[in-house]
PyMOL Python script that loads the backbone (N, CA, C, O; Angstrom):
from pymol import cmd

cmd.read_pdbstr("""\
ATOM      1  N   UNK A   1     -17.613  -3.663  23.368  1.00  0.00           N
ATOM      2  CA  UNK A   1     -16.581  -4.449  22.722  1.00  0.00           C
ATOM      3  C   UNK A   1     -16.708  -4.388  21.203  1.00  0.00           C
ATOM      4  O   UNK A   1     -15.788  -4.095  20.439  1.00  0.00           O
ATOM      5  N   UNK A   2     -17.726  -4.641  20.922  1.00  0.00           N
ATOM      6  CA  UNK A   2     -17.904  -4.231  19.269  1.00  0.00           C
ATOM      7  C   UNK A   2     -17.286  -2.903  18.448  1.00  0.00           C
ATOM      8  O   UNK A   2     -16.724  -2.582  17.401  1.00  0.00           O
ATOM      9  N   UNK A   3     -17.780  -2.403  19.634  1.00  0.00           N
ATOM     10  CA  UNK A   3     -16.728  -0.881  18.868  1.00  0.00           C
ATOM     11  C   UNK A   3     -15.278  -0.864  18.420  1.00  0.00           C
ATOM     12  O   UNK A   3     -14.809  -0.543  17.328  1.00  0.00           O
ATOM     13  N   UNK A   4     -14.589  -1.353  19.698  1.00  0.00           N
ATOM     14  CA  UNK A   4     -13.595  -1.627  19.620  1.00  0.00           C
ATOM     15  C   UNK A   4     -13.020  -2.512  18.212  1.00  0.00           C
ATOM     16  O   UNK A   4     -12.163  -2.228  17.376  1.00  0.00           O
ATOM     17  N   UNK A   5     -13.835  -3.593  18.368  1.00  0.00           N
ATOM     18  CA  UNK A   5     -13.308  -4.745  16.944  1.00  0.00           C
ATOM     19  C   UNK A   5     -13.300  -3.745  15.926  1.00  0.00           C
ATOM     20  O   UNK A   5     -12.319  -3.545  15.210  1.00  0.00           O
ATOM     21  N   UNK A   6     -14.406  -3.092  15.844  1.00  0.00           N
ATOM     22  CA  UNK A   6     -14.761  -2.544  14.523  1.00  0.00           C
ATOM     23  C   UNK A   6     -13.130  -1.290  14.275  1.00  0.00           C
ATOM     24  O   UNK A   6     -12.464  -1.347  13.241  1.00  0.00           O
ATOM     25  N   UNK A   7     -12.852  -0.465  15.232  1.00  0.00           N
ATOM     26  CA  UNK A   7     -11.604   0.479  15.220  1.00  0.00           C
ATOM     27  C   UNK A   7     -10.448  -0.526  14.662  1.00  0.00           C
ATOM     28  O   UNK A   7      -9.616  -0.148  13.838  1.00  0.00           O
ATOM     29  N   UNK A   8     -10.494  -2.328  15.394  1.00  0.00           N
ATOM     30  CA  UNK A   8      -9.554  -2.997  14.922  1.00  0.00           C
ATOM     31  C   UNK A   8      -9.225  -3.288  13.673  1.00  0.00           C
ATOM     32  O   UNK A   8      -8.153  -3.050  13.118  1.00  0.00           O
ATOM     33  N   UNK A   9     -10.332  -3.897  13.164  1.00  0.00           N
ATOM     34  CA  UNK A   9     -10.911  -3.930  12.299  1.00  0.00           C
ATOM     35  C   UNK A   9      -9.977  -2.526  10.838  1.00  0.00           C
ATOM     36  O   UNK A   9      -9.146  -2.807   9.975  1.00  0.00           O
ATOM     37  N   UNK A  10     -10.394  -1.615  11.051  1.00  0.00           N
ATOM     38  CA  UNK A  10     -10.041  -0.602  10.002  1.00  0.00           C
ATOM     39  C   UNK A  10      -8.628  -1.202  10.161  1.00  0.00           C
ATOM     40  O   UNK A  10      -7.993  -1.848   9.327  1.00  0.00           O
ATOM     41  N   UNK A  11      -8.284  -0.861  11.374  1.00  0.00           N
ATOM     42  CA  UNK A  11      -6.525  -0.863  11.735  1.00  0.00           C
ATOM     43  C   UNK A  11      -6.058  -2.381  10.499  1.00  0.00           C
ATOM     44  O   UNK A  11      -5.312  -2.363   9.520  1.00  0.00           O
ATOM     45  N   UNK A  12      -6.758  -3.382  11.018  1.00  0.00           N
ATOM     46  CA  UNK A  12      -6.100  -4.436   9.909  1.00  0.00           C
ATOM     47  C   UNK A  12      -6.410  -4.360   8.720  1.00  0.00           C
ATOM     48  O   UNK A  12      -5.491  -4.838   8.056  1.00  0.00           O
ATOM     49  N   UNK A  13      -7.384  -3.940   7.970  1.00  0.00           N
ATOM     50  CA  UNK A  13      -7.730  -3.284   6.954  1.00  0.00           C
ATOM     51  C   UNK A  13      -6.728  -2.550   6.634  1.00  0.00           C
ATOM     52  O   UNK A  13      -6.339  -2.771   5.488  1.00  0.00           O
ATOM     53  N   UNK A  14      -5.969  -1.506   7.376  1.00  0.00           N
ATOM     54  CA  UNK A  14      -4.959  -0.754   6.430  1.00  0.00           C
ATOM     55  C   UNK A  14      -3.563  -1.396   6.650  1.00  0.00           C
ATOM     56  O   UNK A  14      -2.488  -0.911   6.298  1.00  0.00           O
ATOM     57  N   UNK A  15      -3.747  -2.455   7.231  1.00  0.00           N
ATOM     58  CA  UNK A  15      -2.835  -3.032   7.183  1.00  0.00           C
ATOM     59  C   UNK A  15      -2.319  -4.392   5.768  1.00  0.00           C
ATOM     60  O   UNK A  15      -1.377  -4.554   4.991  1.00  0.00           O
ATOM     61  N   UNK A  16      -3.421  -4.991   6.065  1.00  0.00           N
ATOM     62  CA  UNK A  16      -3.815  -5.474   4.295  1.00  0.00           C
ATOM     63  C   UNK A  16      -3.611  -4.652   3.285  1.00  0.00           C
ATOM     64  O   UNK A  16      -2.590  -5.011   2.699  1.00  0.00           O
ATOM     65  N   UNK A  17      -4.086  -3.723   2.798  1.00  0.00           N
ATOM     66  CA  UNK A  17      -3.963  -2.624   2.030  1.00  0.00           C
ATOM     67  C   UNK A  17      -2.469  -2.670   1.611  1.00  0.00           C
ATOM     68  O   UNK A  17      -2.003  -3.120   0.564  1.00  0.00           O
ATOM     69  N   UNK A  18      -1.590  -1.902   3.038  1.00  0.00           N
ATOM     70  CA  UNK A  18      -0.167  -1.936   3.065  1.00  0.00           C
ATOM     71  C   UNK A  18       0.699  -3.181   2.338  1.00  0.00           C
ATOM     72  O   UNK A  18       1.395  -2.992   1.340  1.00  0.00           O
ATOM     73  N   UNK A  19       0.564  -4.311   2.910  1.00  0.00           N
ATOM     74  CA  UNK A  19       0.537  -5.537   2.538  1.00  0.00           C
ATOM     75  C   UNK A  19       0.477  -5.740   0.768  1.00  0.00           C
ATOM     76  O   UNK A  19       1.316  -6.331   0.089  1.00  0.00           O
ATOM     77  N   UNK A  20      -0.238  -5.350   0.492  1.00  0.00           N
ATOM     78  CA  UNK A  20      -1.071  -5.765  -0.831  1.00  0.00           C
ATOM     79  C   UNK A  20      -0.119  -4.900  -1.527  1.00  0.00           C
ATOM     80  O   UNK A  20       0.527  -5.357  -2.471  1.00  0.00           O
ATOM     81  N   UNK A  21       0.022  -3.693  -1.142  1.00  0.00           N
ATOM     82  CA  UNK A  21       0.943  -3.101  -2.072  1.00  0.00           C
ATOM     83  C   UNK A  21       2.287  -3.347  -1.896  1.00  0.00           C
ATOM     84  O   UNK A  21       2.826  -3.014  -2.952  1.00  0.00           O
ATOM     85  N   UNK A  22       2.917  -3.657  -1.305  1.00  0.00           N
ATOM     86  CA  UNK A  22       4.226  -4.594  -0.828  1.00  0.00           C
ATOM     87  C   UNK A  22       4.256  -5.925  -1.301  1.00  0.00           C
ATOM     88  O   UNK A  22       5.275  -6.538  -0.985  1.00  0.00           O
ATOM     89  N   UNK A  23       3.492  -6.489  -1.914  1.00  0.00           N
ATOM     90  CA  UNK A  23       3.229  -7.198  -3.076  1.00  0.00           C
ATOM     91  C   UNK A  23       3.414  -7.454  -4.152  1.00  0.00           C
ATOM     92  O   UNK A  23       4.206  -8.109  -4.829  1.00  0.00           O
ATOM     93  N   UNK A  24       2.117  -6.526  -4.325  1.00  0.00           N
ATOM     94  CA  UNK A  24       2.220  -5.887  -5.793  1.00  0.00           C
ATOM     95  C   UNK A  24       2.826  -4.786  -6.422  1.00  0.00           C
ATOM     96  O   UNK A  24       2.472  -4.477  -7.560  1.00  0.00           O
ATOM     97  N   UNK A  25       3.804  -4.075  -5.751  1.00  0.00           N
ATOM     98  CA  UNK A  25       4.473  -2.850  -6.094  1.00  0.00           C
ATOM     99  C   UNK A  25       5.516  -2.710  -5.553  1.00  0.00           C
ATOM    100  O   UNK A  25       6.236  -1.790  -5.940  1.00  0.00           O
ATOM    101  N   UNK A  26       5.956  -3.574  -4.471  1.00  0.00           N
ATOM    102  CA  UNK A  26       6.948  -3.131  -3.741  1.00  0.00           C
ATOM    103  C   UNK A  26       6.953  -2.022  -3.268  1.00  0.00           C
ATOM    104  O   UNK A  26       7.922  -1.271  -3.379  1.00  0.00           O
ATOM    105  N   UNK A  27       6.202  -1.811  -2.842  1.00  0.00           N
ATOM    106  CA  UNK A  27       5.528  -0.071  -1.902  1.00  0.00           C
ATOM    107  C   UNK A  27       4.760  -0.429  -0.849  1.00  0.00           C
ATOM    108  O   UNK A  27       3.659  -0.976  -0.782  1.00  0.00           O
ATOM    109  N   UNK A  28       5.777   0.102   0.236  1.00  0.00           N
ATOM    110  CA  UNK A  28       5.790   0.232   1.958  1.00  0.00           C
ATOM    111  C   UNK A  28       5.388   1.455   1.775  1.00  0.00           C
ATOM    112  O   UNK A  28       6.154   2.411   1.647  1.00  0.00           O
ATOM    113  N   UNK A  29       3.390   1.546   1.732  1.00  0.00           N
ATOM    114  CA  UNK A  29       3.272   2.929   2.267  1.00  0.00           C
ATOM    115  C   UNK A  29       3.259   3.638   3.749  1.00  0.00           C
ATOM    116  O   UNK A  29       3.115   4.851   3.905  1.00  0.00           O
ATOM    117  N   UNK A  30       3.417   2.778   4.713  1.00  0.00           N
ATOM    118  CA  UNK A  30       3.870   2.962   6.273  1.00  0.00           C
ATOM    119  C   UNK A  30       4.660   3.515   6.263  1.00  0.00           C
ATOM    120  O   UNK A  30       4.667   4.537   6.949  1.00  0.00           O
ATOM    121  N   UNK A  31       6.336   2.983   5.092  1.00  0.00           N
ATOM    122  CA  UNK A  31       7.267   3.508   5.727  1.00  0.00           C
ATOM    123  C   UNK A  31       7.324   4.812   4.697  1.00  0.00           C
ATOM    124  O   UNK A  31       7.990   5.786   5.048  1.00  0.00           O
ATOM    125  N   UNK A  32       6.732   4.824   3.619  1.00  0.00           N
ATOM    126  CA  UNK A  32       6.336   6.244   2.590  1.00  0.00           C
ATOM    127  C   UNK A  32       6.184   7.525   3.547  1.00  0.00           C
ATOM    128  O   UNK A  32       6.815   8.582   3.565  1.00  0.00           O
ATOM    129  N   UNK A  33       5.255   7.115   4.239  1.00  0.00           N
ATOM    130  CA  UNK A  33       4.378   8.401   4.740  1.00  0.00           C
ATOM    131  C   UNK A  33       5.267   8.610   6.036  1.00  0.00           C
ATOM    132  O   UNK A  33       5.542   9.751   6.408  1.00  0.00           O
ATOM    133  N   UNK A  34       5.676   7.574   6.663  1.00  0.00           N
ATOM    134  CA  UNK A  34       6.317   7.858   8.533  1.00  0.00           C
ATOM    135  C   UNK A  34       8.271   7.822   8.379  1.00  0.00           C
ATOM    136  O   UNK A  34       8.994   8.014   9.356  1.00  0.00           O
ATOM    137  N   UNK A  35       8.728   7.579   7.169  1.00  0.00           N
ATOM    138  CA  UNK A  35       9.687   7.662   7.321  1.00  0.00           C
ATOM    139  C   UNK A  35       9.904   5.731   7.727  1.00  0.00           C
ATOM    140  O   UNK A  35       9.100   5.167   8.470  1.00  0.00           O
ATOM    141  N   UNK A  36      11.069   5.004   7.100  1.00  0.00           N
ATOM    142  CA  UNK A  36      11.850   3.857   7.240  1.00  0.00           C
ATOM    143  C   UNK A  36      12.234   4.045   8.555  1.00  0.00           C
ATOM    144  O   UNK A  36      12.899   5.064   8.737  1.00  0.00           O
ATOM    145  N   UNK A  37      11.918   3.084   9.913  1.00  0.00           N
ATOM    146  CA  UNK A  37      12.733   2.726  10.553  1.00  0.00           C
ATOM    147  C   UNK A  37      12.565   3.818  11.968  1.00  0.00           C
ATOM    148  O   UNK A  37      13.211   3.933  13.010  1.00  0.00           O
ATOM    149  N   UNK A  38      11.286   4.563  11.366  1.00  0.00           N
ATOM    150  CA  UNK A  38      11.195   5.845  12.684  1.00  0.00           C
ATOM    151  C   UNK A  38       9.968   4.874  13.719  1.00  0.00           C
ATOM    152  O   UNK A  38       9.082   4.029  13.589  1.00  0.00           O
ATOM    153  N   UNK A  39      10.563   5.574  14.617  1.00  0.00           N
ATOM    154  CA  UNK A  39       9.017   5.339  16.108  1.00  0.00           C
ATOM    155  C   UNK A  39       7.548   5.341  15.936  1.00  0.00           C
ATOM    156  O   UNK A  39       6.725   4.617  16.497  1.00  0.00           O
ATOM    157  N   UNK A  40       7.313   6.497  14.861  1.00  0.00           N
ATOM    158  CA  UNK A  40       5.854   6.412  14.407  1.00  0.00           C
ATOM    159  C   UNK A  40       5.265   4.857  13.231  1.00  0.00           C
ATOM    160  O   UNK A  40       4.205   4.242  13.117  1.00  0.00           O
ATOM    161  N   UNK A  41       6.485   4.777  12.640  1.00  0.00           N
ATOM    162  CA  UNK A  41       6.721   3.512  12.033  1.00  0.00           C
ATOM    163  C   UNK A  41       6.254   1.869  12.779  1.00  0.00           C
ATOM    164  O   UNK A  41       5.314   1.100  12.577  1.00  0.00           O
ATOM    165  N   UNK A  42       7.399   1.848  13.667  1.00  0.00           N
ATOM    166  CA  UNK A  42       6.778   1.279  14.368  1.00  0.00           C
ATOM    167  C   UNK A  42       5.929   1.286  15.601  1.00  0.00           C
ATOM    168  O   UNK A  42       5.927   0.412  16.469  1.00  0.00           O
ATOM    169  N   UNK A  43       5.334   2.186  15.578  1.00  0.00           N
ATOM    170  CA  UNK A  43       4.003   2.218  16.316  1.00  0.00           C
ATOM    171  C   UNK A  43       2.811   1.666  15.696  1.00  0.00           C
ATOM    172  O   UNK A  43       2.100   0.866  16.304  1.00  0.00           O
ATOM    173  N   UNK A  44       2.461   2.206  14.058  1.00  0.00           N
ATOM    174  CA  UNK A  44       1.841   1.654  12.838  1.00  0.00           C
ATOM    175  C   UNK A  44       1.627   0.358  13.248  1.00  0.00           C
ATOM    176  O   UNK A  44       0.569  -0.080  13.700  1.00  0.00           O
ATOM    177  N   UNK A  45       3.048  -0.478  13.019  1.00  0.00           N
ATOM    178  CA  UNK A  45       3.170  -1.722  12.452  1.00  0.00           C
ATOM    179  C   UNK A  45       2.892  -2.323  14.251  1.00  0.00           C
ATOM    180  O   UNK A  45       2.020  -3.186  14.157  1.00  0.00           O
ATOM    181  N   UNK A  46       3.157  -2.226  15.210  1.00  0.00           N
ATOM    182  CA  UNK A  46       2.329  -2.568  16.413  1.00  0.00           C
ATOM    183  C   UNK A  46       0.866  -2.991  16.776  1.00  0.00           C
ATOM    184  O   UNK A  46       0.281  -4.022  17.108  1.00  0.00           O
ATOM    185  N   UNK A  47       0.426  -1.030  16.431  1.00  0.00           N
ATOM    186  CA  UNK A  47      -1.038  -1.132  16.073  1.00  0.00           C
ATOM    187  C   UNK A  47      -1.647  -2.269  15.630  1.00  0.00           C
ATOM    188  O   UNK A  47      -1.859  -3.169  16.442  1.00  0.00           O
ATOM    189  N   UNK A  48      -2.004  -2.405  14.357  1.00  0.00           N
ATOM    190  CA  UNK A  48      -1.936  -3.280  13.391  1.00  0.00           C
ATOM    191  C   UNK A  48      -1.851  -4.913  13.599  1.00  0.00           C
ATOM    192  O   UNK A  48      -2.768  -5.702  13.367  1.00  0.00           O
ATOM    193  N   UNK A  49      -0.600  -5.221  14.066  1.00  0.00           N
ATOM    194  CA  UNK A  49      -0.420  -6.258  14.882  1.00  0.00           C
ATOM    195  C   UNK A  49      -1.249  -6.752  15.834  1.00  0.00           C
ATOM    196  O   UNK A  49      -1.648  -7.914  15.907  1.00  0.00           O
ATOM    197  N   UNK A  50      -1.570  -5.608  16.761  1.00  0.00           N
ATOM    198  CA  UNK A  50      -2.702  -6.279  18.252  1.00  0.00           C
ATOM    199  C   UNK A  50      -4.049  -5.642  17.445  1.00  0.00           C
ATOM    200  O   UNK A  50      -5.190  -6.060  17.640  1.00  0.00           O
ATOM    201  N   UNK A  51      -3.830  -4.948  16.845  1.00  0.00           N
ATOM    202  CA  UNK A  51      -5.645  -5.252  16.239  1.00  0.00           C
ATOM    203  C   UNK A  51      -6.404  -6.447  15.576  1.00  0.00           C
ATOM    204  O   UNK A  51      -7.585  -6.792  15.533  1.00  0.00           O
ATOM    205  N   UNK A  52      -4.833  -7.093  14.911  1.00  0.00           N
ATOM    206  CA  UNK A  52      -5.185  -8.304  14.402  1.00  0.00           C
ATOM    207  C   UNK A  52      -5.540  -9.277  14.890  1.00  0.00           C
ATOM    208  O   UNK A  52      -6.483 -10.005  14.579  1.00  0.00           O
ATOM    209  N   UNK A  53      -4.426  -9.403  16.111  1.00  0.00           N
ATOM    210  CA  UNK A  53      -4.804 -10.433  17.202  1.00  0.00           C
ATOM    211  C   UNK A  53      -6.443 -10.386  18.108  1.00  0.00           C
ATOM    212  O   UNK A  53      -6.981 -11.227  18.829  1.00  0.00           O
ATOM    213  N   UNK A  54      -6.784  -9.294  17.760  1.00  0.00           N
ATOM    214  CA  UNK A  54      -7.785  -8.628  18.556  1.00  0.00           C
ATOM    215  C   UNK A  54      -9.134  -9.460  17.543  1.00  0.00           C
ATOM    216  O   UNK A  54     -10.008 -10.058  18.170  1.00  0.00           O
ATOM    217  N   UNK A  55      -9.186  -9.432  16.217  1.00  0.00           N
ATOM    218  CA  UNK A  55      -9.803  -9.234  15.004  1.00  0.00           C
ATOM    219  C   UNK A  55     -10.201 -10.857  15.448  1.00  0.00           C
ATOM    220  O   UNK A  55     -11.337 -11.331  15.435  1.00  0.00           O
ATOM    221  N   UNK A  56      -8.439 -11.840  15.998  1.00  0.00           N
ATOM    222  CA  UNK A  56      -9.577 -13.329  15.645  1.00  0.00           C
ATOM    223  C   UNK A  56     -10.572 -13.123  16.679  1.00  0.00           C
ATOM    224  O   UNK A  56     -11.153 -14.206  16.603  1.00  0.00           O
ATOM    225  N   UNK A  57     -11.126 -12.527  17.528  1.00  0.00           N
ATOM    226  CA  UNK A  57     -12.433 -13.183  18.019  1.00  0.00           C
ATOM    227  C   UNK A  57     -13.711 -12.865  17.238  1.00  0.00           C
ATOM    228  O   UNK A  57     -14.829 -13.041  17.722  1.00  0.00           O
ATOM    229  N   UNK A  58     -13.518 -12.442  16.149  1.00  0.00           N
ATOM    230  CA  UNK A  58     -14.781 -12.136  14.891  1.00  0.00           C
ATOM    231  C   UNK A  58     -14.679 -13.504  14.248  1.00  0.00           C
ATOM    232  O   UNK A  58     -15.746 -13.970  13.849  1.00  0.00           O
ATOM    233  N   UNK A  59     -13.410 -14.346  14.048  1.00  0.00           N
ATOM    234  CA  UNK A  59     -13.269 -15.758  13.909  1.00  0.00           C
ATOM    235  C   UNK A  59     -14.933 -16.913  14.860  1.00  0.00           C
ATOM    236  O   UNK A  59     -15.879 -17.638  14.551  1.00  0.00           O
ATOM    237  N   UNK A  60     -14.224 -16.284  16.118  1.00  0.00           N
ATOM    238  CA  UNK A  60     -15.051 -17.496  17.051  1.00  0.00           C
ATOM    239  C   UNK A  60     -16.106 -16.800  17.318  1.00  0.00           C
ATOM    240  O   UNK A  60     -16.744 -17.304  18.243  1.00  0.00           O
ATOM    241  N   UNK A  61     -16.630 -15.705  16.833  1.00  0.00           N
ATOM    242  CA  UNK A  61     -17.882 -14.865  17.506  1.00  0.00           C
ATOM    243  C   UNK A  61     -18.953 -15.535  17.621  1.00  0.00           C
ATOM    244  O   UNK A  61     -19.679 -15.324  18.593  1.00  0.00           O
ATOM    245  N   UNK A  62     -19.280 -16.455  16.696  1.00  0.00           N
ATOM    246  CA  UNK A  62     -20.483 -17.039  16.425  1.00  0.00           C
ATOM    247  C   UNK A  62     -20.945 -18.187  16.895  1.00  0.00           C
ATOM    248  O   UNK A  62     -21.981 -18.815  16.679  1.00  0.00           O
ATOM    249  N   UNK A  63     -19.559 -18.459  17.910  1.00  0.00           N
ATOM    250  CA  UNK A  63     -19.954 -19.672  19.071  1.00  0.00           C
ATOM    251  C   UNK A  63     -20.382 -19.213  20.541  1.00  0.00           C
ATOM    252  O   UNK A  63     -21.024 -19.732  21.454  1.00  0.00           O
ATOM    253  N   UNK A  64     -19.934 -18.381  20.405  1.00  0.00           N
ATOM    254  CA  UNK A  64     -20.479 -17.223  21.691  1.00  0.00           C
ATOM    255  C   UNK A  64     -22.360 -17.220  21.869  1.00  0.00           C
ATOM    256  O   UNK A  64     -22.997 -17.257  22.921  1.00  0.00           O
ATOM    257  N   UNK A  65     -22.851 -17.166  20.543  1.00  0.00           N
ATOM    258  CA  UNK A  65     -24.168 -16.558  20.651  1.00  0.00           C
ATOM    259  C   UNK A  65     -25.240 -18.249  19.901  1.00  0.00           C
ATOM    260  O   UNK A  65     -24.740 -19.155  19.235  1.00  0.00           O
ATOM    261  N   UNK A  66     -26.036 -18.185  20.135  1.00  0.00           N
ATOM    262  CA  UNK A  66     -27.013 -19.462  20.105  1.00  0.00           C
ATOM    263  C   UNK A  66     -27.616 -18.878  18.916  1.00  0.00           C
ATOM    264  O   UNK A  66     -27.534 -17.661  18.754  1.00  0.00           O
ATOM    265  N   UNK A  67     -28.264 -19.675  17.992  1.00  0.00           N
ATOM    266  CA  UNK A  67     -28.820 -19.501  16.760  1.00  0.00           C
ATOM    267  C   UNK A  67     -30.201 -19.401  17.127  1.00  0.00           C
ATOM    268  O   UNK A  67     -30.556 -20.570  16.975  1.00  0.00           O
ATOM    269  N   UNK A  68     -31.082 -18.851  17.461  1.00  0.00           N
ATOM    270  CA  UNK A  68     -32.178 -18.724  17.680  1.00  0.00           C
ATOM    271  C   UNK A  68     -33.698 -18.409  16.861  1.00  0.00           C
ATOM    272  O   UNK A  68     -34.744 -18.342  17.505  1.00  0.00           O
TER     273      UNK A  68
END
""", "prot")
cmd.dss("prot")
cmd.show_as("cartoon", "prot")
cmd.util.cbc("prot")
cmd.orient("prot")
């Protein structure tokens, strides 16, 4: 499972990134690189999405495990 978070992990990472510059620049590099409004587009912005959702259990991880 860790692996996994961690793949999520990047995924929301470039999703922030994206974000940040849609911000600060008004630059959608998702839709730069895949084309506005195409399938690979939103596949990206999917991704991204359930990685995030994926990401809160790095939130609660630390109730899972006993301080020892």
């Amino acid at each position: 499972m860790e692996s996994i978070q961690k793949v999520c992990l990047v995924f929301t990472i470039i999703g922030a990134i994206n974000w940040g510059l849609i911000g600060f620049f008004d630059f959608n590099l998702v839709s730069a690189l895949f084309q506005e409004n195409s399938v690979i587009t939103r596949i990206v912005y999917s991704l991204v999405g359930i990685c995030g959702l994926i990401n809160i259990g790095l939130l609660f991880n630390h109730i899972n495990h006993d301080p020892e």
